[in-house]
TINUDREN-329753 format. One line per field, with one value per atom (N, C-alpha, C): residue number from 1; atom name; x, y, z. Coordinates in steps of 0.05 Angstrom, whole numbers, m for minus. Atoms other than C-alpha are relative to their C-alpha. Last residue first. Layout:
BEGIN
seq: NUM,... $
atom: CA,... $
px: X,... $
py: Y,... $
pz: Z,... $
***
This chain:
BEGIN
seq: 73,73,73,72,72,72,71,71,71,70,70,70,69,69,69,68,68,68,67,67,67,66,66,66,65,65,65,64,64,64,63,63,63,62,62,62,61,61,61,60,60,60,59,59,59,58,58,58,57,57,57,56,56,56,55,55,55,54,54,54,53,53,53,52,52,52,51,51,51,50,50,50,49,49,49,48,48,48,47,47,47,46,46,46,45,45,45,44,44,44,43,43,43,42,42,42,41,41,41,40,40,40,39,39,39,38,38,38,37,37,37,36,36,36,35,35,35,34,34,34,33,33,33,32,32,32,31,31,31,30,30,30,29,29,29,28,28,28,27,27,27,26,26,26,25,25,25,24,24,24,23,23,23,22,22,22,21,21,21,20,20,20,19,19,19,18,18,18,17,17,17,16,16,16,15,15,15,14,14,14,13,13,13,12,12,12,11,11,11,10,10,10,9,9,9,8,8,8,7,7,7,6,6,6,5,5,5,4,4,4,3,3,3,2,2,2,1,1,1 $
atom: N,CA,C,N,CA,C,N,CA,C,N,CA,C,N,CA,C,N,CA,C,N,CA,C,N,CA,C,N,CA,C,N,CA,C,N,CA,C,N,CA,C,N,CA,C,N,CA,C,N,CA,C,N,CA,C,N,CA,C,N,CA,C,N,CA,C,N,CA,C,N,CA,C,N,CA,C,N,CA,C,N,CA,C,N,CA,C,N,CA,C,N,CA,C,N,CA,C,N,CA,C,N,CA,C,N,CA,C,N,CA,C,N,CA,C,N,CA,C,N,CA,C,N,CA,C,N,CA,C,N,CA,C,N,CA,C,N,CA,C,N,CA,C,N,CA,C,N,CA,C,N,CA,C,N,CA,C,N,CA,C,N,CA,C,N,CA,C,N,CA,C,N,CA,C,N,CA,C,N,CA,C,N,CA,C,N,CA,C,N,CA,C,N,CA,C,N,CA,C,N,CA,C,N,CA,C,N,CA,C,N,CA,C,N,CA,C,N,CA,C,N,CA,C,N,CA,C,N,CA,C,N,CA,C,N,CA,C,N,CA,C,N,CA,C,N,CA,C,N,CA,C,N,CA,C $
px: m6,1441,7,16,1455,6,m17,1482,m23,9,1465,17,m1,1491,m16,m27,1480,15,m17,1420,29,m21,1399,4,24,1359,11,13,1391,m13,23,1427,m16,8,1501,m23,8,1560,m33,22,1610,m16,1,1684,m24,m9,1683,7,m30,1643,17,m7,1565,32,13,1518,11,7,1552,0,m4,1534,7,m4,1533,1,3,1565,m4,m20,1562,m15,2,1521,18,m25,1513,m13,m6,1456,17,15,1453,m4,31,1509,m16,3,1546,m19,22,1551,4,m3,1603,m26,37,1591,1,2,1661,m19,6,1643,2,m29,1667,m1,m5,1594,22,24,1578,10,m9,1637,m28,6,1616,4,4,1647,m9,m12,1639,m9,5,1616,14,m5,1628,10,m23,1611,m5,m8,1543,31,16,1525,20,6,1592,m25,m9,1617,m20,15,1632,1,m6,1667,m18,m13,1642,7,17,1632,16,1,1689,m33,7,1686,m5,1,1713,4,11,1695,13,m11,1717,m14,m21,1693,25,m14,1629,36,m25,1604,4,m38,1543,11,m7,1460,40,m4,1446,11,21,1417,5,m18,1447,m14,4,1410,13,m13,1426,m4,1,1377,17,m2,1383,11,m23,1376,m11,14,1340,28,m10,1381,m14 $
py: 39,1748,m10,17,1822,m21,22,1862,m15,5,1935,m38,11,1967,m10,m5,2018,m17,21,2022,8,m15,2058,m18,16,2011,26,41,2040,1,1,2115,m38,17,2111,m1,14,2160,m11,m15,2165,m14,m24,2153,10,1,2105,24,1,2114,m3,m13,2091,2,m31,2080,11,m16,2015,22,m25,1983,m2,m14,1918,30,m38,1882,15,m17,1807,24,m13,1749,13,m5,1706,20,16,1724,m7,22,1763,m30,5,1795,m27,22,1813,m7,13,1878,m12,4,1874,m3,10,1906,m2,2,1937,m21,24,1961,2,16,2027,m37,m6,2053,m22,m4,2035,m9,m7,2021,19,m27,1993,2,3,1935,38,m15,1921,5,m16,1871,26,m28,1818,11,m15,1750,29,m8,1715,14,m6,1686,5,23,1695,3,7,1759,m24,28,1764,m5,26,1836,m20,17,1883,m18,1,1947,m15,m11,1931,m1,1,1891,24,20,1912,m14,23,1974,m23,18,1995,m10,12,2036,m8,22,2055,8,m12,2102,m32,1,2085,19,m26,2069,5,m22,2003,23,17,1938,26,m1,1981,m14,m27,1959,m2,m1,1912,20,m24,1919,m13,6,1843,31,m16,1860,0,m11,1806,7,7,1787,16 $
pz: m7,5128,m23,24,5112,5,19,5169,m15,18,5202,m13,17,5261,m24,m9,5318,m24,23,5322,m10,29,5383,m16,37,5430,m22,9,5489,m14,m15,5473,1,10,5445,22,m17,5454,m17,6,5406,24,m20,5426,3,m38,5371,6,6,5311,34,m24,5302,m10,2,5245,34,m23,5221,4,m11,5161,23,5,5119,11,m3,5161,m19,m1,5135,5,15,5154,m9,16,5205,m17,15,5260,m16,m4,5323,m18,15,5320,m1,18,5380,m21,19,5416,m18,31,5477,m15,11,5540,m32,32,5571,m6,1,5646,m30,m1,5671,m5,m17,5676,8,m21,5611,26,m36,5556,12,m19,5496,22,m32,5455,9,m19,5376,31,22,5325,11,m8,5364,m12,m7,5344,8,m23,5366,0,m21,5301,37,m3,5244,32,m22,5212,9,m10,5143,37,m7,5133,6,19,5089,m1,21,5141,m25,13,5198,m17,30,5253,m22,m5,5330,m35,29,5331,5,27,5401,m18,m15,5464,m22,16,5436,1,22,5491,m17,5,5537,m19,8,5542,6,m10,5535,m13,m5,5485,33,m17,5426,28,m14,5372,20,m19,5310,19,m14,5251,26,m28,5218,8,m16,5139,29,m25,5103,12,m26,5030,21 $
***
């Protein structure tokens, strides 16, 4: 299975997970939301698949293009 690198597309806090590691998530759901300058900025995945990772926790903060997830198409 090709693993889809997910990156943070700003700089922020993760706000909310959203999906767990395991779950099936579907193109363009939300994987989790970040807060940037009082604005919540959801990251969606790009393709189906399932989560296999994420390399963030909430409250954490989050540089642009960080990765931030992981899923197996």
């Amino acid at each position: 299975m090709p693993e889809i690198r997910v990156k943070s597309e700003i700089a922020g806090s993760v706000w909310k997970i959203v999906k767990q590691p395991g779950e099936a998530v579907e193109a363009e759901e939300t994987l989790l939301i970040l807060e940037s300058m009082k604005m919540e900025i959801p990251v969606a995945a790009p393709k189906a698949g399932v989560l296999a990772a994420l390399h963030v926790a909430e409250g954490e903060a989050v540089e642009e293009e960080q990765l931030v997830a992981v899923i197996r198409a």
